[in-house]
N, C-alpha and C positions, 0 to 999 in steps of 0.2 A: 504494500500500500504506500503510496504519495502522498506531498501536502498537497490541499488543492487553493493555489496560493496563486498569486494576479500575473499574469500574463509578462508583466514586464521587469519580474525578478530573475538574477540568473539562474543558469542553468542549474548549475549546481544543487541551488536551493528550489527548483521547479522538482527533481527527482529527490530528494532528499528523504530516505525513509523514516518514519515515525515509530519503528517497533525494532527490537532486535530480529526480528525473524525476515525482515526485510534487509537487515542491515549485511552489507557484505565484508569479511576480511578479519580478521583478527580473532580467530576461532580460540586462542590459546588466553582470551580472555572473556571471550563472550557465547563462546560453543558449550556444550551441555554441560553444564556440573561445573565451569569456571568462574571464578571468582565475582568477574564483574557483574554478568549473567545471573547470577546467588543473588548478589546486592538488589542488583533491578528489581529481580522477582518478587523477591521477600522486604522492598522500600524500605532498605535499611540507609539510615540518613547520617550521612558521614562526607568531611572535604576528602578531594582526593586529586589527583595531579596527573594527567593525560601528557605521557615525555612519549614524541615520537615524530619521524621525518613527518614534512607538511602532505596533506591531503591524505592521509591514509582512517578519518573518519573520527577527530579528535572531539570539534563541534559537534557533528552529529549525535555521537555517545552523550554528550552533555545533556544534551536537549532530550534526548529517549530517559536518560535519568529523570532529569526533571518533571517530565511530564509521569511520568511512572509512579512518583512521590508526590504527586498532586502540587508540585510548587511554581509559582510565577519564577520565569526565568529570564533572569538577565544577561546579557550579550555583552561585551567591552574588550576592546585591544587596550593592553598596556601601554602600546605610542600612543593614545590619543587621550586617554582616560585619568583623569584625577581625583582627588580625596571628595571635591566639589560632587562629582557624577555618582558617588556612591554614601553617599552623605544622602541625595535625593533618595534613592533608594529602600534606604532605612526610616523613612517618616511612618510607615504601616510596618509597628510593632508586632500586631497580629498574624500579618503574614510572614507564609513559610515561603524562603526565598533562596534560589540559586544564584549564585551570580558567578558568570562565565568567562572567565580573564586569559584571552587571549595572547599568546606571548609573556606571559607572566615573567618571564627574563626580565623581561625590558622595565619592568615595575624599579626602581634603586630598595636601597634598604630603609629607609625611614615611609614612601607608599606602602610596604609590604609589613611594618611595623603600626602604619595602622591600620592595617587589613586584624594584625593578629585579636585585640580582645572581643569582635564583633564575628569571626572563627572559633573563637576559644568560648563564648558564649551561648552560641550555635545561632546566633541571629541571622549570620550568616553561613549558608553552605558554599562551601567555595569550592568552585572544581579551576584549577588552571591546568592550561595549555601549554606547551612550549615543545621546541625540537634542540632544545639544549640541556646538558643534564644537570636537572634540581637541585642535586649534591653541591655544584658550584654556585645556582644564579639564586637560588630560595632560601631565606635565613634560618638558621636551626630550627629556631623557637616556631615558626612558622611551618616549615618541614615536617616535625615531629607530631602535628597536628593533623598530620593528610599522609591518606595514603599512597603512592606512587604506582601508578601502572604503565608501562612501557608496550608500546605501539610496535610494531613492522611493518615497514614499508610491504605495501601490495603486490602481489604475486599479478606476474601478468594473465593468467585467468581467471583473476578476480579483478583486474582493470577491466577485461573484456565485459564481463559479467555488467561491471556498472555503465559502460562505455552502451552497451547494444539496451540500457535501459532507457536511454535517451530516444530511440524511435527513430531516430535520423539515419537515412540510408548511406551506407559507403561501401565500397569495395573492400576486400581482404587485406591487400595492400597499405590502402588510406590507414583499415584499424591497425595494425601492425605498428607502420610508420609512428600512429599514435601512442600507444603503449609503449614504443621503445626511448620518444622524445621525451614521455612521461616520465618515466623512470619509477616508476611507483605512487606518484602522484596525480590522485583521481583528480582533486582541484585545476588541477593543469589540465589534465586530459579536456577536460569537460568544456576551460573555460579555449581550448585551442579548436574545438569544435563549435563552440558558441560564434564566435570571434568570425572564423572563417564562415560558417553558414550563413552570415551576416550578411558578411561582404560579398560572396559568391554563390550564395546560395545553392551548394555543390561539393559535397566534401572530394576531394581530389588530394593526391601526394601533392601535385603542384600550385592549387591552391592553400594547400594546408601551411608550405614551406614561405609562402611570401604574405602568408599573414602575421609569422610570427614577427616580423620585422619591431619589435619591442623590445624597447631596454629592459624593463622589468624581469619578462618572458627569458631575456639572452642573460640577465642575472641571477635566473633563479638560485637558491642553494646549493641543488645539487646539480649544477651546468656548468659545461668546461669556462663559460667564460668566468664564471664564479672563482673556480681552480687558477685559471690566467691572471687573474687581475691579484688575488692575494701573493701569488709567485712572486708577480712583479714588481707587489710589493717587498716583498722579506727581498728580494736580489738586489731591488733600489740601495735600501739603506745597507746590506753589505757591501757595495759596491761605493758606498761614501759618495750618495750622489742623491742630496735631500729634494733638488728639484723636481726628479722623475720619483721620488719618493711620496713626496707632497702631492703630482698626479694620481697618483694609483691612491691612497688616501680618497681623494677628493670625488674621481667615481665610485670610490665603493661608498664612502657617505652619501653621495648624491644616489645611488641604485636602493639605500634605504637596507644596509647592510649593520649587524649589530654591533653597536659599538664595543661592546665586552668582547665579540669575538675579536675585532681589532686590535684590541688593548690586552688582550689574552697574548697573542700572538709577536704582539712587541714586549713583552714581560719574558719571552721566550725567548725573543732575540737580543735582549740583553744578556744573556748567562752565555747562550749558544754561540754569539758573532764578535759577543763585547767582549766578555767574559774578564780578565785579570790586568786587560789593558785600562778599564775603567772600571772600577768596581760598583761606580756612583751611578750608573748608568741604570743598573738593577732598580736601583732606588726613585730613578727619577718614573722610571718604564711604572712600578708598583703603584706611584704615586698618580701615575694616568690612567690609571686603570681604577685607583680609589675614586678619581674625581670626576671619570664617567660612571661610575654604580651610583654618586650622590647627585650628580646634573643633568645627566640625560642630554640627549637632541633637543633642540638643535645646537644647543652652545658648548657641550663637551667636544663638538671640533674642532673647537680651541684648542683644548685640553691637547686632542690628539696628534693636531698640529704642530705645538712647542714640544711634544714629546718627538716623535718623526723627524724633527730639525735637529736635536739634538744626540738621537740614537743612528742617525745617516752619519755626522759628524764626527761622531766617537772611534777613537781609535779601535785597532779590530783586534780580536787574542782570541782563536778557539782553541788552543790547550788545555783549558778546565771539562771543556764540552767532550775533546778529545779524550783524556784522560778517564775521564767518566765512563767513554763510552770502551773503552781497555779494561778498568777494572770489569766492568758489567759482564761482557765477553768471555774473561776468566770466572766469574762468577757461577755464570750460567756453564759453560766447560766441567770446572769441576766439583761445583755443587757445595756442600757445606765442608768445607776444609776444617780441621782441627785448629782451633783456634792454641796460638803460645798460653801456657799455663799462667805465665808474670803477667798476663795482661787480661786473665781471666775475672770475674767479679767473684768473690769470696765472702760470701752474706751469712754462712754461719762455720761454725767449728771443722764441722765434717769437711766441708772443700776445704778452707785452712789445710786442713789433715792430709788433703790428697793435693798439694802441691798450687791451690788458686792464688795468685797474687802475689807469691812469693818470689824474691827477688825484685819487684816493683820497681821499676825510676823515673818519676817524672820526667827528666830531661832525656833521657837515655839517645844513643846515637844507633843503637842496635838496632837491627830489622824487623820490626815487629809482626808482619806479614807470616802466614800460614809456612807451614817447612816446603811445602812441595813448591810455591812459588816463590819462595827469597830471592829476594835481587829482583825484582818484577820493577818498574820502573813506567809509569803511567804518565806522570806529569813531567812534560820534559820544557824549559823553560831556558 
């Protein structure tokens, strides 16, 4: 079953089922006897946290919750949504209310802080959305109050499956084409059909190719140009060249690209590129990465900017990264070597007794390294 909803909503949401038994795709949460599937049946009323690539049915689940538990349900993207919009929300004490936070990444930590006592109250049921993992972008306290369910991306005949729900005729080819552009995302799929139907009213491989001519479409997440453009970035600033740095920056902000993945990504490239040539460098990268989770778009560009200029600038030293990436190699090689006795932790009598910590030197010049690798040499400087 369909919504039967006005003619000039997209696609998308013209097909969008209302019931799990409609619903396509993510059997390992919604198939018999699975968790989420439990929840619905039995309108058990709890926050919980939808982590999984875009389009693979994260809104839709909300909305079948919702409606399941008899609650009025709220819709909101974290870009666009403030304290203000959910403030309205809560004037009917009475009602039982979902409210649907899309992107919930992009919320900073003092929005998601006053999310928590109106969660922790149950005033609020909160289900968020996002394709980044919670462990990083959601705050403990906040966290600990929901439960996380993780998404898969769509199996190509379960793309098919919602693709031929749409009624619209095409060739074998055309579908194909479609599912493989998609990549797992129905939302794509749907709306690269919509799009072109439009315009050509004729799905064709040929039509279909020169609809997408969109930045958004050629940005998606999971699109090579997405993959190009962060390259281009990380090679920018190791190549100590901020201007072609500051470009690649400035389309992926302008394509509406997350700024924490950004800033993630330069926290990285201070240890990796920077590493011992400037140690300050870490510090400056952490520091843009703080003050895009407290500022958000559009003004942590700034932020990301000053940082960009001065991590392209920094002199370069991968030895640490290197070195790291030596020890790790022998690590994994040969597993849990025996650690030297002198440098063992001796917490009561009995290790004493069998030789922990004995002989000890703080300063010591000795090799302190397992017997089978002594002399192993990781940091070379």
């Amino acid at each position: 079953m369909t919504k039967n909803i006005r003619t000039h909503e997209p696609l998308a949401a013209k097909i969008r089922p209302l019931s799990l038994d409609d619903f396509i795709g993510q059997q390992d949460l919604v198939g018999t006897g699975k968790p989420l599937r439990i929840a619905i049946e039995k309108k058990h009323i709890f926050s919980f946290i939808l982590w999984g690539p875009p389009g693979v049915g994260k809104t839709t689940l909300a909305q079948i919750y919702a409606n399941a538990i008899n609650a009025s349900f709220y819709a909101f993207s974290a870009v666009s949504t403030g304290k203000e919009d959910i403030k309205q929300i809560l004037k009917n004490p009475d009602e039982l209310k979902v409210l649907f936070l899309d992107e919930i990444h992009r919320f900073n930590k003092a929005q998601q802080d006053f999310l928590l006592p109106y969660v922790e109250s149950g005033e609020l049921i909160l289900i968020g959305a996002t394709t980044e993992n919670p462990s990083f972008e959601v705050i403990p306290a906040l966290l600990s109050r929901a439960r996380v369910f993780v998404l898969k991306e769509l199996s190509a005949d379960e793309m098919k499956q919602i693709i031929q729900r749409t009624k619209i005729e095409m060739d074998e080819q055309s579908l194909e084409w479609i599912i493989a552009m998609a990549n797992g995302d129905a939302r794509q799929a749907l709306n690269m059909i919509e799009n072109t139907y439009a315009l050509y009213k004729k799905i064709t491989v040929e039509n279909l190719h020169s609809s997408l001519q969109n930045k958004h479409l050629r940005y998606d997440k999971k699109s090579e140009e997405h993959y190009n453009t962060i390259s281009a970035f990380i090679k920018s600033m190791r190549a100590s060249q901020p201007d072609a740095a500051l470009y690649y920056l400035a389309r992926m902000v302008e394509a509406g690209e997350d700024p924490k993945f950004i800033a993630r990504r330069m926290v990285i490239f201070a240890s990796e590129d920077i590493g011992l040539a400037d140690p300050y460098a870490l510090t400056i990268a952490n520091d843009v990465f703080r003050s895009v989770e407290i500022i958000g778009y559009p003004e942590c560009a700034i932020n990301l900017g000053h940082g960009v200029c001065y991590l392209a600038q920094a002199k370069k030293d991968r030895s640490s990264y290197n070195a790291y990436m030596s020890a790790a190699s022998d690590a994994r090689q040969f597993g849990n070597l025996p650690i030297p006795l002198n440098i063992r932790n001796a917490p009561t009598s009995l290790m004493k007794d069998l030789g922990y910590g004995k002989g000890y030197k703080k300063y010591t010049t000795e090799d302190l390294l397992p017997e089978k690798i002594k002399g192993r040499k990781y940091l070379s400087q």
